[in-house]
MMTF fields as JSON, N, C-alpha, C and O atoms, coordinates in Angstrom:
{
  "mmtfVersion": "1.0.0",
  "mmtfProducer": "UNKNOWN",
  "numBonds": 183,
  "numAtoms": 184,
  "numGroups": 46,
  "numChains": 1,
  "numModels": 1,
  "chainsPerModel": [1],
  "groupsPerChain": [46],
  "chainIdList": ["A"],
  "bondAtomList": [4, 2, 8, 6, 12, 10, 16, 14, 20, 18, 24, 22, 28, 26, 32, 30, 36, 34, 40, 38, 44, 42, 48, 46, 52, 50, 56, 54, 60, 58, 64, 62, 68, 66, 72, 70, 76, 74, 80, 78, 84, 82, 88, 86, 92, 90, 96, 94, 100, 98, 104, 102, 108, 106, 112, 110, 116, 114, 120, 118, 124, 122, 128, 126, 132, 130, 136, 134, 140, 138, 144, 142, 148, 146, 152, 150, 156, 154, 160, 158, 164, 162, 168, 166, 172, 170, 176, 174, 180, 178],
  "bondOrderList": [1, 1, 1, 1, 1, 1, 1, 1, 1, 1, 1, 1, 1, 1, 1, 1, 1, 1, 1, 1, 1, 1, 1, 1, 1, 1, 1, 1, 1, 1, 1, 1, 1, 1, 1, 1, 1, 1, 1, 1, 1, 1, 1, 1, 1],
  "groupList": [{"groupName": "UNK", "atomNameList": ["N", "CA", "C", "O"], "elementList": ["N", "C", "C", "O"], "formalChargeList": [0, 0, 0, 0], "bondAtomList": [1, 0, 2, 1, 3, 2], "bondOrderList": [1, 1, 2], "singleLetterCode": "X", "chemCompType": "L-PEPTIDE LINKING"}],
  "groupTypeList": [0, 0, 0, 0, 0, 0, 0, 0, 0, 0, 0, 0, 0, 0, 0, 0, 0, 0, 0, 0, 0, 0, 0, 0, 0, 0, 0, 0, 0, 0, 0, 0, 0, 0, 0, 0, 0, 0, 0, 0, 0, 0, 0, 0, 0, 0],
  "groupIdList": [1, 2, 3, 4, 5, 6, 7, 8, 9, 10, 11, 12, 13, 14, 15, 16, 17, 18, 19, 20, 21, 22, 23, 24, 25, 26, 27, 28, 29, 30, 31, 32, 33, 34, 35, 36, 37, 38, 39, 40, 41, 42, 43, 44, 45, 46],
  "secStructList": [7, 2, 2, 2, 2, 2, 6, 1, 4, 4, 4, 1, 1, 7, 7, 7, 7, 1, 1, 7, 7, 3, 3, 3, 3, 7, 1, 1, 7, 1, 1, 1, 1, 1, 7, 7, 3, 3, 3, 3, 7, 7, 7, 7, 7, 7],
  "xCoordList": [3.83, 3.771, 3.622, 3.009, 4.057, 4.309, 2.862, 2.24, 2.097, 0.837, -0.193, -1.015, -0.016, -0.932, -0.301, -1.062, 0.631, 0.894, 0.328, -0.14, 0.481, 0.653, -0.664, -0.879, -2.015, -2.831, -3.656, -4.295, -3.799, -4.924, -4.888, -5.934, -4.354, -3.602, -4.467, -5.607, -4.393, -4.88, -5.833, -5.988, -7.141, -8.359, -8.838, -10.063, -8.633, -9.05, -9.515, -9.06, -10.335, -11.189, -10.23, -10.783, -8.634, -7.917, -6.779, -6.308, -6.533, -4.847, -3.899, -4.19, -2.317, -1.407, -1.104, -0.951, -0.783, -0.507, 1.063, 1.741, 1.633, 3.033, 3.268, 3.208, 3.693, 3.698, 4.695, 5.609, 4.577, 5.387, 4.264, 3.078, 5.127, 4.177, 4.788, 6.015, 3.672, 4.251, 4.199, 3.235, 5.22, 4.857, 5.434, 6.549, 4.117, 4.622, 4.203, 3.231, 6.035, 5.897, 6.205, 7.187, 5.182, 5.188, 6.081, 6.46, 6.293, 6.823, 6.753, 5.824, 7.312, 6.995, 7.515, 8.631, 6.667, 7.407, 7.067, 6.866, 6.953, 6.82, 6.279, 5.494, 6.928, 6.619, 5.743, 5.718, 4.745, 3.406, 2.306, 2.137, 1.945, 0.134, -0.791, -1.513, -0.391, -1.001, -0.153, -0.612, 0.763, 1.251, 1.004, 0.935, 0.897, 0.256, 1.138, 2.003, 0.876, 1.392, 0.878, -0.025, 1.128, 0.129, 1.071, 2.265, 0.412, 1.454, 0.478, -0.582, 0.494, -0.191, 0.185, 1.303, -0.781, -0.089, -0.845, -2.07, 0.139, -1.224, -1.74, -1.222, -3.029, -4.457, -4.953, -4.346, -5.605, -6.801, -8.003, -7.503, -9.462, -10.209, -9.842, -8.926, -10.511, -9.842, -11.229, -11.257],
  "yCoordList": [-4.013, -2.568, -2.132, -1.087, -2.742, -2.155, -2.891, -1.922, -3.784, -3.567, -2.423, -1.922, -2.146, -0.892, 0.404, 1.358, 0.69, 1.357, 1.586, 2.614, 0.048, -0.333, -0.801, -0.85, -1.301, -2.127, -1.197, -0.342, -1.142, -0.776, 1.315, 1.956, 1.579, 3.474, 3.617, 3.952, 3.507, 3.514, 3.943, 4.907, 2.977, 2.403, 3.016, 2.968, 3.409, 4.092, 5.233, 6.144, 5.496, 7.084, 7.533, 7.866, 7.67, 8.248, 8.611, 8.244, 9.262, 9.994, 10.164, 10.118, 10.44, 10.539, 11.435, 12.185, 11.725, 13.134, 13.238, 12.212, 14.446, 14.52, 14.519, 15.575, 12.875, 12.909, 11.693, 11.6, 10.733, 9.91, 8.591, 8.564, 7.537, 6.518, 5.716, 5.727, 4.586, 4.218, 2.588, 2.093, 1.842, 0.337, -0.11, 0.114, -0.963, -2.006, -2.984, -3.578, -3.161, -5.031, -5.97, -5.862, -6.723, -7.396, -8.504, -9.421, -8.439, -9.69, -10.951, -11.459, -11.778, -13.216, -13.646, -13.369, -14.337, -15.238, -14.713, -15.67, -13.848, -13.224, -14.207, -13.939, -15.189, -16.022, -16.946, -18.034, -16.65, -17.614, -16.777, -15.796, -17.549, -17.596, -16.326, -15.433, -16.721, -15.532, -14.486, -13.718, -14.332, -13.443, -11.671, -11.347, -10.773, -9.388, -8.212, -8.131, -7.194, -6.132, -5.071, -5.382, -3.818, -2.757, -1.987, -2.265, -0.991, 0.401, 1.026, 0.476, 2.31, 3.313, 4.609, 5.125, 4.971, 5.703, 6.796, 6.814, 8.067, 9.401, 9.025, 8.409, 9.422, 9.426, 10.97, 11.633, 11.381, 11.791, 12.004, 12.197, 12.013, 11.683, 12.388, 13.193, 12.249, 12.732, 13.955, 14.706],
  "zCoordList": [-3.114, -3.198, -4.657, -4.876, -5.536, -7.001, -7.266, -7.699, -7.281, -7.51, -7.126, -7.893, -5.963, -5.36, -6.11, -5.942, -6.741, -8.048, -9.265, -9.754, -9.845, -11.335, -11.423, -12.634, -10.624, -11.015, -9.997, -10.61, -8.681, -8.281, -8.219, -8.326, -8.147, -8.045, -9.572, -9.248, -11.019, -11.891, -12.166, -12.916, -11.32, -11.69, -10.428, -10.538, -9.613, -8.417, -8.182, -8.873, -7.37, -7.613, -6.609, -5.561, -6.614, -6.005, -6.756, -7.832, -6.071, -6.38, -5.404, -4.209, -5.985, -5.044, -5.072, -6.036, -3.01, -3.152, -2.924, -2.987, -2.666, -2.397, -1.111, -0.481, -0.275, 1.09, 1.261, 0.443, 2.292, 2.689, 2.597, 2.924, 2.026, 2.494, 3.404, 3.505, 4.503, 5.385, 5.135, 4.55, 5.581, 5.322, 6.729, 7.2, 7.389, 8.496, 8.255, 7.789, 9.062, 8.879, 10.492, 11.227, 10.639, 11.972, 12.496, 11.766, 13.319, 13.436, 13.09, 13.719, 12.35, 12.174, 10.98, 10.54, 10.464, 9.301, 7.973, 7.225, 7.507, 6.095, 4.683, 3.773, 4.925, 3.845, 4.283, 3.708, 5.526, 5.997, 4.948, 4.223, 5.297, 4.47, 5.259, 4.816, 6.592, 7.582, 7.99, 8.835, 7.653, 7.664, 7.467, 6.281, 8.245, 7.755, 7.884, 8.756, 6.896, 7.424, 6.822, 6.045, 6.886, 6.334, 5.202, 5.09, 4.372, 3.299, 3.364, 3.063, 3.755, 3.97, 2.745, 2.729, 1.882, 0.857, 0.862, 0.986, 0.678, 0.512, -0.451, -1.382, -0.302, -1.27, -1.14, -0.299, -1.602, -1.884, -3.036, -4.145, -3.036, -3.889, -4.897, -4.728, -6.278, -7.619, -7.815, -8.79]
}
């Protein structure tokens, strides 16, 4: 999460707006390789 901040939020033809962000996480083993889950962050274009 603190990358999609610090490294990609930056450099992005986006901005944050004042909202909620969402993070899911699936069932399973977290520390697999395949492992997935989503963070959903307000955006909108700049």
């Amino acid at each position: 999460m603190e990358k999609i901040y610090s490294e990609w939020l930056p450099q992005a033809n986006y901005e944050l707006i004042d909202d909620y962000a969402i993070e899911l996480y699936t069932e399973g083993n977290n520390q697999s390789n395949d492992y997935q889950s989503e963070v959903w962050i307000p955006v909108r274009a700049k």
